[in-house]
C-alpha positions as CSV (number, residue, x, y, z in Angstrom):
1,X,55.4,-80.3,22.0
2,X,56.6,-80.3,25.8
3,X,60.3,-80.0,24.5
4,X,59.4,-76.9,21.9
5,X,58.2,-75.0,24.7
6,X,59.1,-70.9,24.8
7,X,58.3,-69.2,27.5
8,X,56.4,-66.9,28.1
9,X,53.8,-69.5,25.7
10,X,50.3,-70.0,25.4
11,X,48.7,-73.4,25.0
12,X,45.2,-74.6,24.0
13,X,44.5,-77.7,25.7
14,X,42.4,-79.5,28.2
15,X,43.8,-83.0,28.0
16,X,47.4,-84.8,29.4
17,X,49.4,-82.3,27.3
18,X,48.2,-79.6,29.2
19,X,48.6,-81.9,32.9
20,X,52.1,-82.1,31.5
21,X,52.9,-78.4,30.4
22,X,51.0,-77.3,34.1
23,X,53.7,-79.8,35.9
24,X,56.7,-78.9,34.1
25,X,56.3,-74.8,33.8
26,X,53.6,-73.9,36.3
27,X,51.8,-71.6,34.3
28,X,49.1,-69.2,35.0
29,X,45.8,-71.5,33.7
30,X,43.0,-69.6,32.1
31,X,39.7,-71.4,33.3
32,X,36.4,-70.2,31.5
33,X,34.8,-70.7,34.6
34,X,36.6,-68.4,36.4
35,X,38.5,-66.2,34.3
36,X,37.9,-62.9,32.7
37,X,39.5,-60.6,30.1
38,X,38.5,-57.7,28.0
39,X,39.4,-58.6,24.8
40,X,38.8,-54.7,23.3
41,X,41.9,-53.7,25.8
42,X,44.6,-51.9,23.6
43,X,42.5,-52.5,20.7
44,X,44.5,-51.8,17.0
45,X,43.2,-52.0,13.7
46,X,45.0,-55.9,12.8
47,X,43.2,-56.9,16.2
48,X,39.9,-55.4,15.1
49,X,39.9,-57.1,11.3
50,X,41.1,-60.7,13.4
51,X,38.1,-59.7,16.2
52,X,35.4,-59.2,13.4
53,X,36.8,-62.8,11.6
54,X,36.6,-64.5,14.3
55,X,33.1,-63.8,15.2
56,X,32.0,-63.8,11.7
57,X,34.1,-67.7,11.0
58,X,31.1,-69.5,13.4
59,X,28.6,-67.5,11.7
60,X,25.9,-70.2,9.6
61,X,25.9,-67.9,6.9
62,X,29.9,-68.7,5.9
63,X,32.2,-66.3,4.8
64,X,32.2,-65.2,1.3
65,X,28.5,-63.3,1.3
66,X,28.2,-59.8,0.9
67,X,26.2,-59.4,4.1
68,X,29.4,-60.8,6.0
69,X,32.3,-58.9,4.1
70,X,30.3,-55.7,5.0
71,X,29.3,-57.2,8.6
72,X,33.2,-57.3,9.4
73,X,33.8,-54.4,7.5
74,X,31.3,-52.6,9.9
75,X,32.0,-54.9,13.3
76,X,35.7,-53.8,12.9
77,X,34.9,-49.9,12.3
78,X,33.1,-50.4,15.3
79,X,35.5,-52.0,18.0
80,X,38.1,-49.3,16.5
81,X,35.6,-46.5,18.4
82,X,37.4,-47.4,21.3
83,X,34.3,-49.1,23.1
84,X,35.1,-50.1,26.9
85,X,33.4,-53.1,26.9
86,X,31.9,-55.6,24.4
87,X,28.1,-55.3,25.5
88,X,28.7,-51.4,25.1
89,X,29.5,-51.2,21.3
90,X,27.7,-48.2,19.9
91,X,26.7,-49.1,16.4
92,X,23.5,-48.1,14.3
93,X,24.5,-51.1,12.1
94,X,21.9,-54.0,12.6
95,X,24.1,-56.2,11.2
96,X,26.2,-55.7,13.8
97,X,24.3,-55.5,17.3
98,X,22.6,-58.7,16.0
99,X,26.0,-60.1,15.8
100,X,27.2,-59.3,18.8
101,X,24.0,-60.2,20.3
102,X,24.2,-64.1,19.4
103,X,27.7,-63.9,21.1
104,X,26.8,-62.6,24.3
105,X,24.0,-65.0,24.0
106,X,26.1,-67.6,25.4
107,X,26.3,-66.8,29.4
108,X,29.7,-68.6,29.1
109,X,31.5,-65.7,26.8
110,X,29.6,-63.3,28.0
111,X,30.6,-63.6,31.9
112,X,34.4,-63.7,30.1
113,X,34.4,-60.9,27.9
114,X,32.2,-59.0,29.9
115,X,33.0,-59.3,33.6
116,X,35.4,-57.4,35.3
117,X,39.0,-58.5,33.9
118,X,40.9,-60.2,36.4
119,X,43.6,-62.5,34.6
120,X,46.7,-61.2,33.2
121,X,48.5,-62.7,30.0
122,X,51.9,-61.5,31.5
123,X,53.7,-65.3,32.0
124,X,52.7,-68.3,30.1
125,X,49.7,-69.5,30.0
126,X,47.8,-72.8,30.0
127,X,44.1,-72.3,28.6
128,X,41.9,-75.3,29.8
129,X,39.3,-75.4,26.8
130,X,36.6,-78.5,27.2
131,X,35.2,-78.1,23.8
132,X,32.4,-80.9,25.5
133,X,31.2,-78.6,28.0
134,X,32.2,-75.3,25.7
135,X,30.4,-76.5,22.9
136,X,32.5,-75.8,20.0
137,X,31.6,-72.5,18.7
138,X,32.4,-71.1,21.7
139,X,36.0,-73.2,22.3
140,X,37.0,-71.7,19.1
141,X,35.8,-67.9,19.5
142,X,37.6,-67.9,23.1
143,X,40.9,-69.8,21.5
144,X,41.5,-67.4,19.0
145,X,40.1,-64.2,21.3
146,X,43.2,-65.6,24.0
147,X,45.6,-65.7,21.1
148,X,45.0,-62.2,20.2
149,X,45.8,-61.2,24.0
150,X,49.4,-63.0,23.8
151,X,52.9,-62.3,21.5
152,X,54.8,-65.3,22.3
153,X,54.5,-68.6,20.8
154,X,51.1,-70.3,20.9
155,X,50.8,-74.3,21.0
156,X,47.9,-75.6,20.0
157,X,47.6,-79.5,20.0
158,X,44.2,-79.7,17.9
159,X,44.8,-77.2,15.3
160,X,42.5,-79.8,13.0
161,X,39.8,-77.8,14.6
162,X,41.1,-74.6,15.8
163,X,43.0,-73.5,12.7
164,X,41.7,-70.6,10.0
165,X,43.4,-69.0,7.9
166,X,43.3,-66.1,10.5
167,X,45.9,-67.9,11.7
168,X,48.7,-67.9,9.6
169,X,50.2,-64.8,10.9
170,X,51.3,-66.7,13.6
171,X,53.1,-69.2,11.3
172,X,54.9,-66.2,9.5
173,X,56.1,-65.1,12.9
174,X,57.4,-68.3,13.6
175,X,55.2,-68.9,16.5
176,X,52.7,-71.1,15.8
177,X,53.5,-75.0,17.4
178,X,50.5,-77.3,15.5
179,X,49.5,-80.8,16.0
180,X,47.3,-82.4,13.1
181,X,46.0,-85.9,13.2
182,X,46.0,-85.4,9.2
183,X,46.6,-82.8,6.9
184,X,43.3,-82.7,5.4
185,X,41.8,-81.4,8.7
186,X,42.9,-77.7,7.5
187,X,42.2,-76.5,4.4
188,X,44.3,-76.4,1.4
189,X,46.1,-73.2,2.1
190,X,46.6,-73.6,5.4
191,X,48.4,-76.9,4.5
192,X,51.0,-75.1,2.4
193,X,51.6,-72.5,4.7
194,X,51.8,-75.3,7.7
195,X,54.3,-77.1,5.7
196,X,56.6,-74.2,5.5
197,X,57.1,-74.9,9.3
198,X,61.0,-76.0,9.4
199,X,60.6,-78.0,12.2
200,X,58.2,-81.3,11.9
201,X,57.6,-84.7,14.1
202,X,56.0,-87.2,12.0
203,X,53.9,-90.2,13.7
204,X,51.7,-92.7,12.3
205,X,50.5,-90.7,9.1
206,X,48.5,-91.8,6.0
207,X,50.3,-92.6,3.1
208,X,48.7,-89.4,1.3
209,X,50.4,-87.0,3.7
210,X,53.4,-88.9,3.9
211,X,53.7,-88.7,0.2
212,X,53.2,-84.8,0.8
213,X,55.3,-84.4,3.7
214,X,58.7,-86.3,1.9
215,X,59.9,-83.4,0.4
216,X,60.0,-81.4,3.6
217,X,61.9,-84.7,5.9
218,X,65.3,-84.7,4.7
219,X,65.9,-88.0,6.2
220,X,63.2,-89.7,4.2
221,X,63.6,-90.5,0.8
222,X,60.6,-93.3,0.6
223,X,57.2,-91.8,1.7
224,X,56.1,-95.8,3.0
225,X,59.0,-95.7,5.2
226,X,57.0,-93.2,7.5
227,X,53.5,-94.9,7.3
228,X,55.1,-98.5,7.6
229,X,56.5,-98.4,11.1
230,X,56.4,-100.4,14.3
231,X,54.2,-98.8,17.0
232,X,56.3,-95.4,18.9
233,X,58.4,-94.8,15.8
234,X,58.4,-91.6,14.8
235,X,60.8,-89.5,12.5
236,X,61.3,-85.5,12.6
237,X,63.0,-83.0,11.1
């Protein structure tokens, strides 16, 4: 991932691949701690549909009920009235102010999102994301709220548990670096639209995926070639 590097990038990461990216680019690092941003700056009508997902994605009632569809329908009508801050929304929809009310329930997003700004997504940055201190409803609202701030490439390292479908825009734009521990970590669709990616580093896969990744690999006519291999082999294409 360190060699497909495009600056300006953003990368979602709070492990050695972040150390790594922070040593070799010297990045701005977004610390949740510490850093703020208003993510209804230069709001638009694709970033108000993504805003609404996003929230409504960690919602326990899923995705697919009427109550959500016209919950996003309503959030997104919403952010487009140009509100200056998140805890400032002016809806009559209950839906939504209860909505927006479990997400600035968390002190964490809320001191983000609603603080005074003062980081800048102007160079590449490094977004140091403890999913054990985060919790991981949070991790993933404030990964994809940062992606939406950013129009370079954005490197995530656990896409298993940061990818949606939301986020396939990104791969149609050819700007989406993923790392997967398997494929079956995404969902179905998301697999096919991953596997349109041209460029792919294989390590240490299960037979299943390497039976589904062969036809991508040029290099690779038998799928047990890349899941019978001596430790620190890898193949790519």
């Amino acid at each position: 991932m360190l060699a497909s590097a495009e600056p300006p990038f953003l990368l979602i990461d709070d492990g050695p691949i972040a150390s790594a990216f922070i040593k070799r680019f010297r990045p701005r690092i977004f610390d949740p701690a510490k850093s703020n941003f208003n993510p209804l700056a230069g709001m638009t009508y694709k970033r108000a549909r993504d805003f609404a997902t996003t929230v409504y994605t960690v919602s326990p009632q899923g995705e697919s009920t009427l109550t959500v569809r016209n919950g996003k329908r309503a959030l997104a009508r919403a952010l487009l009235n140009s509100p200056s801050r998140l805890d400032e929304i002016d809806t009559s929809d209950e839906e939504v102010k209860a909505t927006i009310d479990d997400l600035l329930l968390s002190p964490v997003l809320r001191r983000v999102l609603c603080s005074k700004p003062n980081f800048k997504f102007d160079i590449s940055v490094v977004a140091k994301l403890d999913r054990a201190q985060l919790g991981d409803d949070d991790a993933f609202i404030l990964a994809t709220l940062l992606i939406g701030q950013v129009s370079g490439q954005v490197i995530i390292p656990d896409f298993g548990f940061y990818g949606r479908q939301i986020h396939t825009s990104l791969i149609r734009q050819d700007r989406l670096v993923a790392g997967l521990n398997f494929l079956s970590e995404v969902s179905p669709t998301l697999q096919q639209a991953l596997l349109t990616i041209k460029a792919k580093t294989v390590f240490r896969v299960t037979r299943e995926d390497a039976e589904k990744l062969q036809p991508y690999l040029k290099d690779v006519q038998n799928p047990s070639v890349l899941v019978d291999q001596r430790e620190g082999e890898w193949r790519g294409s």
